[in-house]
DSSP file (Angstrom, degrees, kcal/mol; ACC not computed):
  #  RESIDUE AA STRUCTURE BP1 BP2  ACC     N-H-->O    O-->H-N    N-H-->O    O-->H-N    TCO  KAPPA ALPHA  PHI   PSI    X-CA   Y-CA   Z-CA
    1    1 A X              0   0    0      0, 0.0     2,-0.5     0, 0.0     0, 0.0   0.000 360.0 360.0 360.0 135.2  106.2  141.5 -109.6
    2    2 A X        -     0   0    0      2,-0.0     2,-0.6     3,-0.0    56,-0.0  -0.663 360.0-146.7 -88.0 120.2  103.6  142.0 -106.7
    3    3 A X        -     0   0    0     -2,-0.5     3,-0.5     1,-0.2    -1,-0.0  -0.749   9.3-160.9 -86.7 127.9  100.7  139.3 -106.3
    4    4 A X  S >  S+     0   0    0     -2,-0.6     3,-1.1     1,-0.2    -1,-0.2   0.607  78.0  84.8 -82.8 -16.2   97.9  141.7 -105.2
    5    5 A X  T 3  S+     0   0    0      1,-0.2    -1,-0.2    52,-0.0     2,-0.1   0.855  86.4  49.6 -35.4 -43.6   96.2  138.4 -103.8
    6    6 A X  T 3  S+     0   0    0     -3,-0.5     2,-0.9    51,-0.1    -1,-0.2  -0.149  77.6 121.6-104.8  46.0   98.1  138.6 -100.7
    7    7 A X    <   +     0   0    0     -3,-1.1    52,-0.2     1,-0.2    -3,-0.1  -0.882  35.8 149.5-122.0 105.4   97.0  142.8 -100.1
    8    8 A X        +     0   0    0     50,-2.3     2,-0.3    -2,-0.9    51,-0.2   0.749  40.2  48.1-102.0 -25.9   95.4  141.9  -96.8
    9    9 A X  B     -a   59   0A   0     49,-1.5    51,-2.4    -3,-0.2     2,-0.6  -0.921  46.1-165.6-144.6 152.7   95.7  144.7  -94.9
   10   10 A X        +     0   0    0     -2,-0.3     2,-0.4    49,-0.2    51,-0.2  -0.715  14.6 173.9-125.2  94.8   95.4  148.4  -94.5
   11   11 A X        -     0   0    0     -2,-0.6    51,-1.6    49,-0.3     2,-0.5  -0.730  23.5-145.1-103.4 151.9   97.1  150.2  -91.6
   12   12 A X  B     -b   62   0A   0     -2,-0.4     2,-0.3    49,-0.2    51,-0.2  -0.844  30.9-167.9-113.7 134.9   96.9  154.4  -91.5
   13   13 A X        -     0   0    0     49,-4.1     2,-0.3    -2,-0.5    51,-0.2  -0.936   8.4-151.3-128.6 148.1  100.7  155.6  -89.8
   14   14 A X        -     0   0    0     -2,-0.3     8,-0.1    49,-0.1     5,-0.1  -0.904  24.6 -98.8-107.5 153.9  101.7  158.6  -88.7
   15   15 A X        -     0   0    0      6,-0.8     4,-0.1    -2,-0.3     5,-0.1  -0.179  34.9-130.5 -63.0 152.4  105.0  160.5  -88.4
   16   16 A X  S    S+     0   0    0      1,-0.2    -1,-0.1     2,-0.1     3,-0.1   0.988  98.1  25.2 -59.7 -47.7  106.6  160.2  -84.7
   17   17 A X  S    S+     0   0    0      1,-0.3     2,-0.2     2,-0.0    -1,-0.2   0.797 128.9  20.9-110.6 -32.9  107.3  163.6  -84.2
   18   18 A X    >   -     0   0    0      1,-0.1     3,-4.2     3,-0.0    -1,-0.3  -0.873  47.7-147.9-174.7 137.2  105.2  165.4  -86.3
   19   19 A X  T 3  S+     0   0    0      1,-0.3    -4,-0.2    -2,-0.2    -1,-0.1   0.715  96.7  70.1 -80.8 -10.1  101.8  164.9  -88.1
   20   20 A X  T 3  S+     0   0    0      2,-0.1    -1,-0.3    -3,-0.1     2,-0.1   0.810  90.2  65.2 -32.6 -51.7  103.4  167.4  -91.0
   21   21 A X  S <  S-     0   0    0     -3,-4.2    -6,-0.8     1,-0.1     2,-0.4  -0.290  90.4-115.6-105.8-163.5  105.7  165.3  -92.2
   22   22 A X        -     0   0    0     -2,-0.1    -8,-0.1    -8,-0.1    -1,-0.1  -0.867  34.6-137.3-115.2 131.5  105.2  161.8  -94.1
   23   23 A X  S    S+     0   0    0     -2,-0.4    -8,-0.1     1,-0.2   -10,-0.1  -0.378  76.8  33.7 -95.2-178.4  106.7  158.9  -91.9
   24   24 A X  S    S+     0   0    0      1,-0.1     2,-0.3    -2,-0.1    -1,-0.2   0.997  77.5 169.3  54.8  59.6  109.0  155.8  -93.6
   25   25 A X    >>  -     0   0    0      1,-0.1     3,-1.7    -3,-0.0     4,-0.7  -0.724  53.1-101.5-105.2-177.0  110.7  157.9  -96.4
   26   26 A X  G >4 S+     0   0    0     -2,-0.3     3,-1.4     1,-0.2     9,-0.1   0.793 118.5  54.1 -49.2 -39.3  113.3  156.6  -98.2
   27   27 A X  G 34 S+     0   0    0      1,-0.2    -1,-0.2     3,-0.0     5,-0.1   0.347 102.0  62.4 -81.5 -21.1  116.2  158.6  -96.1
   28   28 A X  G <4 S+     0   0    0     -3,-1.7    -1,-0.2     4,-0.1    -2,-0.2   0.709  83.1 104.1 -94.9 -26.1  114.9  157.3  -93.0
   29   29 A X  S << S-     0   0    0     -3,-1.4     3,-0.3    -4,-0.7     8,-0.1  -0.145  73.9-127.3 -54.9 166.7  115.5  153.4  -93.9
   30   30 A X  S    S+     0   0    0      6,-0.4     2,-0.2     1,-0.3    -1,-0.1   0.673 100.0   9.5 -85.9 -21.0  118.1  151.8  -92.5
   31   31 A X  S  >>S-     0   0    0      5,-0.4     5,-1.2     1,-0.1     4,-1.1  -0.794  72.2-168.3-157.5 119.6  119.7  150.6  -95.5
   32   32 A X  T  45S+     0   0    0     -3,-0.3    -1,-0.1    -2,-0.2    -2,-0.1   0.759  76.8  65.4 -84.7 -28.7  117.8  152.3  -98.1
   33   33 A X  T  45S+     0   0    0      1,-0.3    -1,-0.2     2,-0.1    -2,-0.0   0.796 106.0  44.7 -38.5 -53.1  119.3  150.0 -101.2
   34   34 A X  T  45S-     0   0    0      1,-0.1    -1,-0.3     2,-0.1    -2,-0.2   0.904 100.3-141.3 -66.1 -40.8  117.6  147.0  -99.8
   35   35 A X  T  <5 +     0   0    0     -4,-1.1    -3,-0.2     1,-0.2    -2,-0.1   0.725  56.4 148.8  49.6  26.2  114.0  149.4  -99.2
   36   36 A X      < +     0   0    0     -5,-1.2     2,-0.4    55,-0.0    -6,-0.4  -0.420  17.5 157.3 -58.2 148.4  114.1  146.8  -95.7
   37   37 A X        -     0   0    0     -8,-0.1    55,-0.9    -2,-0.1     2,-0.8  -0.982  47.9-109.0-172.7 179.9  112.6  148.7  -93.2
   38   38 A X  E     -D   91   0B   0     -2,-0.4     2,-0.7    53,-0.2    53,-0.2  -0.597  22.1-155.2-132.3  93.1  110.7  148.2  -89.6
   39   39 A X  E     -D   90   0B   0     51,-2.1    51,-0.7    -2,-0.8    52,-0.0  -0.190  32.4-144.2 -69.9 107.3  106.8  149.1  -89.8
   40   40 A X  E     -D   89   0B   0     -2,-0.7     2,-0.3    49,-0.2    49,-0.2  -0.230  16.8-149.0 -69.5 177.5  106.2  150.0  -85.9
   41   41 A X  E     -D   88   0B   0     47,-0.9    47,-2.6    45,-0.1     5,-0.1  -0.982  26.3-113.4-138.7 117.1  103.5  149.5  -83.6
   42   42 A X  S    S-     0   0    0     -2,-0.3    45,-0.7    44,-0.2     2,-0.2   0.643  79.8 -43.7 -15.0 -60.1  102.7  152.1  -80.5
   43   43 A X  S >  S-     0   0    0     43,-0.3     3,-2.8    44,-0.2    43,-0.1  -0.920  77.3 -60.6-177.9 174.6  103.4  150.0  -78.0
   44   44 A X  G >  S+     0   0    0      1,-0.3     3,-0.8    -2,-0.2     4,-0.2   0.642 108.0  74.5 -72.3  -4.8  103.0  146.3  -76.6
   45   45 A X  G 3  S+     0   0    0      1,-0.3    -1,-0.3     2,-0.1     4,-0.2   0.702  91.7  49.4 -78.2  -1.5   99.4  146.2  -76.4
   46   46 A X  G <> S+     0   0    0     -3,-2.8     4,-0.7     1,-0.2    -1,-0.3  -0.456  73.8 112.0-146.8  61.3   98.7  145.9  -79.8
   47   47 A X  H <> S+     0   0    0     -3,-0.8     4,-2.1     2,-0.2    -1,-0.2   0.604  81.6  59.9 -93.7 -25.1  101.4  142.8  -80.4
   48   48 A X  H >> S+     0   0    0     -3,-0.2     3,-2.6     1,-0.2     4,-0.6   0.937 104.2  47.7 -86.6 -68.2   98.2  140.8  -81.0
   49   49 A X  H >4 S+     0   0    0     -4,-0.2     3,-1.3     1,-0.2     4,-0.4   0.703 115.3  48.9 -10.8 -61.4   97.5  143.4  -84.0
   50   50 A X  H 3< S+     0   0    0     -4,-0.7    -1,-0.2     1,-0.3    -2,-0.2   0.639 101.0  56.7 -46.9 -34.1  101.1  142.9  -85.2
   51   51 A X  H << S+     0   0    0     -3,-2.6    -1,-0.3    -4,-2.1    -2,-0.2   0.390  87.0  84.5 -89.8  13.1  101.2  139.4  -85.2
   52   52 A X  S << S+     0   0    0     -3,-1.3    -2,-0.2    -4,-0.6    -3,-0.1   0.966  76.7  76.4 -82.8 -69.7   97.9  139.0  -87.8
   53   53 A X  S    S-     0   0    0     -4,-0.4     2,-0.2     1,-0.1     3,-0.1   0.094  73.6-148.2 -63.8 154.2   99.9  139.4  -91.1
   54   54 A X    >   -     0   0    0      1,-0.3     3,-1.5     4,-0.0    19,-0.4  -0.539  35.7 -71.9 -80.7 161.8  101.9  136.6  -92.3
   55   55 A X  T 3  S+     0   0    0      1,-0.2     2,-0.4    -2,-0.2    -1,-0.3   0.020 117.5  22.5 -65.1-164.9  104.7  136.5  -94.0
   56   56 A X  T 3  S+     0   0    0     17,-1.2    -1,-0.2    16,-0.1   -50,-0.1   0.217  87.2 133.1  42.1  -9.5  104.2  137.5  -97.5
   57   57 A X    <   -     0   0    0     -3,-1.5    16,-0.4    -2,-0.4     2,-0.3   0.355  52.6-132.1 -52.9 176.6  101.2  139.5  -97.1
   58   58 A X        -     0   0    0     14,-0.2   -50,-2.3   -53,-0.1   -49,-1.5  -0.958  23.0-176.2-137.2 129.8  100.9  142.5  -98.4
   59   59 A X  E     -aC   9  71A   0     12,-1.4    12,-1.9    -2,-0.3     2,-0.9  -0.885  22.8-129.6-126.9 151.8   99.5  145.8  -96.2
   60   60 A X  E     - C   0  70A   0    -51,-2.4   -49,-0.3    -2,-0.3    10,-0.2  -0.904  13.8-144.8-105.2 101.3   98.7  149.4  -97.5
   61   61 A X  E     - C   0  69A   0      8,-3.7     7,-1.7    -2,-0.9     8,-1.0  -0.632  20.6-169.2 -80.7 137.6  100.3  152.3  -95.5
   62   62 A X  E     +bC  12  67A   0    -51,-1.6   -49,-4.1     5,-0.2     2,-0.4  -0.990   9.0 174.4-142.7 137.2   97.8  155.4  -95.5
   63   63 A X        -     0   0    0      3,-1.2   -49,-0.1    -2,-0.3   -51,-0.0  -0.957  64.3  -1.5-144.4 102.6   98.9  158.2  -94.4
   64   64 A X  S    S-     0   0    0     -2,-0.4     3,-0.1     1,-0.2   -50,-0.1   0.518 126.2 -60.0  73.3  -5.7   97.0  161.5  -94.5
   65   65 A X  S    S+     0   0    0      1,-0.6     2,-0.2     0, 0.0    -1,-0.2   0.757 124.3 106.6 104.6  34.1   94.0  159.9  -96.3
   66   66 A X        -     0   0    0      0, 0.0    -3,-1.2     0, 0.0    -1,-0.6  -0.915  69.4-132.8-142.2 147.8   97.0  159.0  -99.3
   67   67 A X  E     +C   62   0A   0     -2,-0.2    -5,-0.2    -5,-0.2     3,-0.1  -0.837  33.7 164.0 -89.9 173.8   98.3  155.6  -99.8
   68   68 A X  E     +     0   0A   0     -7,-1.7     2,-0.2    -2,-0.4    -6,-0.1   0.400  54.1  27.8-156.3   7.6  101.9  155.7 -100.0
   69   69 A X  E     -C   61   0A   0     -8,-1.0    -8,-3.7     2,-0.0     2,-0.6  -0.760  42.3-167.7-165.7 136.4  103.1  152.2  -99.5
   70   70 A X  E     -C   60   0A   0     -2,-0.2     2,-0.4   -10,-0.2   -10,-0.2  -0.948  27.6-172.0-115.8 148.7  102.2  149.0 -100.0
   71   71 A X  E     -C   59   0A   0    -12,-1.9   -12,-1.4    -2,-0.6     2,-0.5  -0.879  23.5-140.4-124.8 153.0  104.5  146.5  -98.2
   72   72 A X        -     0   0    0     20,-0.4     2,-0.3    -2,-0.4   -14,-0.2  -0.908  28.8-125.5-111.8 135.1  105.2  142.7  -98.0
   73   73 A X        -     0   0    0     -2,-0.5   -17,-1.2   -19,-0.4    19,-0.2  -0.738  17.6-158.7 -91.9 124.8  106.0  141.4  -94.3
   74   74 A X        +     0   0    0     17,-0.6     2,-0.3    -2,-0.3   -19,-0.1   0.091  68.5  12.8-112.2  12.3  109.4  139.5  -95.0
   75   75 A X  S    S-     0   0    0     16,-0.4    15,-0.0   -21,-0.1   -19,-0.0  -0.886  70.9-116.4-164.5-177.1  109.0  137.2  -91.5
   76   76 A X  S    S+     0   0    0     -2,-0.3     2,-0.1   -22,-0.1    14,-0.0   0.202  74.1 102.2-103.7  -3.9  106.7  136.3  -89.2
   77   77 A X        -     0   0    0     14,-0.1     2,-0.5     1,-0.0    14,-0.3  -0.349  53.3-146.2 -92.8 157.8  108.2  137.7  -86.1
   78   78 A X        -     0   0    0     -2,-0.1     2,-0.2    12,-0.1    12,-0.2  -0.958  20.0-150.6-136.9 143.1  107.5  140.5  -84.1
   79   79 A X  E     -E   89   0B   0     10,-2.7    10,-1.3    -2,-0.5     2,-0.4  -0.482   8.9-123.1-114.1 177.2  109.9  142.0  -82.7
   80   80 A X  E     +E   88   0B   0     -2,-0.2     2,-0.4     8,-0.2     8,-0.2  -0.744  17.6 179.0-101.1 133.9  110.6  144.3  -79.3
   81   81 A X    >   +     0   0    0      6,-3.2     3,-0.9    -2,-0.4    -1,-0.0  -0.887  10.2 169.3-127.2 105.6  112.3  148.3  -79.2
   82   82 A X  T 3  S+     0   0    0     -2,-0.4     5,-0.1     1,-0.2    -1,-0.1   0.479  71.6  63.5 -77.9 -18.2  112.1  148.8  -75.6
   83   83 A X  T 3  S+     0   0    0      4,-0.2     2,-0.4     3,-0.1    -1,-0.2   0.585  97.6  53.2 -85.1  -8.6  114.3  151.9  -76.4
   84   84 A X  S <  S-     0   0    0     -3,-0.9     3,-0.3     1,-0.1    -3,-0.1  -0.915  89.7-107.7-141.4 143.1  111.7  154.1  -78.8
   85   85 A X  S    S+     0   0    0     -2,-0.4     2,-0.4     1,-0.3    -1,-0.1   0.719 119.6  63.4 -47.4 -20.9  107.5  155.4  -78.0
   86   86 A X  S    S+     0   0    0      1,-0.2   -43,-0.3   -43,-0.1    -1,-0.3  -0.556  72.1 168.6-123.0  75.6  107.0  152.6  -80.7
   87   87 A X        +     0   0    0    -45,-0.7    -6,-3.2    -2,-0.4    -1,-0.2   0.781  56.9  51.4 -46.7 -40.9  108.1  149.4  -79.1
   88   88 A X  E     +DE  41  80B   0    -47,-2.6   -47,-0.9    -8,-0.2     2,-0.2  -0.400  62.8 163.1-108.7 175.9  107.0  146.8  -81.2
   89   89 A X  E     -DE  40  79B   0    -10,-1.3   -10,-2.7   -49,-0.2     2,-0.3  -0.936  27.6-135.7-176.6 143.5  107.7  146.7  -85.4
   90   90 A X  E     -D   39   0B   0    -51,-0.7   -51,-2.1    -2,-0.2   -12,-0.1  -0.912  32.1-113.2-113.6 145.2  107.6  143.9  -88.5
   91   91 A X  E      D   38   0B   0     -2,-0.3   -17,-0.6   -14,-0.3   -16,-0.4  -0.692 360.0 360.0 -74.9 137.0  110.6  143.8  -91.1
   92   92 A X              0   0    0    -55,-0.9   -20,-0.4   -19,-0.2    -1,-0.1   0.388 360.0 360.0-133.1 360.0  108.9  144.8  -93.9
């Protein structure tokens, strides 16, 4: 059960490639059984952004003016993809 206490935060995401589709669907996790997954961030300038939730928190993904996920951040860490237009990302 989700404590709505800890829904702290509200970030609006868009798909990478295109604003059509809806980004983070199920097919897209990396192991979709778990529903783990790694909510990015553009790029390293906005690590200070990343690092305000705590773990446990809770955030609201909006998308299109819709929500479409609320998630709980499962660490504290943020980590670096040096490889991808959205370097930085929390497991959530």
């Amino acid at each position: 059960m989700m404590n709505i206490s800890k829904l702290k935060w509200i970030k609006n995401v868009k798909h990478q490639d295109n604003h059509q589709y809806w980004a983070y669907l199920p097919e897209t996790m990396q192991i979709v059984e778990a529903k783990i997954f790694c909510l990015n961030w553009r790029d390293i300038k906005q690590k200070s952004n990343a690092q305000k939730p705590s773990k446990g928190d809770l955030m609201i993904l909006l998308q299109r003016a819709k929500v479409t996920h609320i998630v709980e951040f499962l660490d504290d860490e943020v980590y670096d993809n040096s490889l991808d237009e959205w370097s930085i990302y929390r497991v959530c």
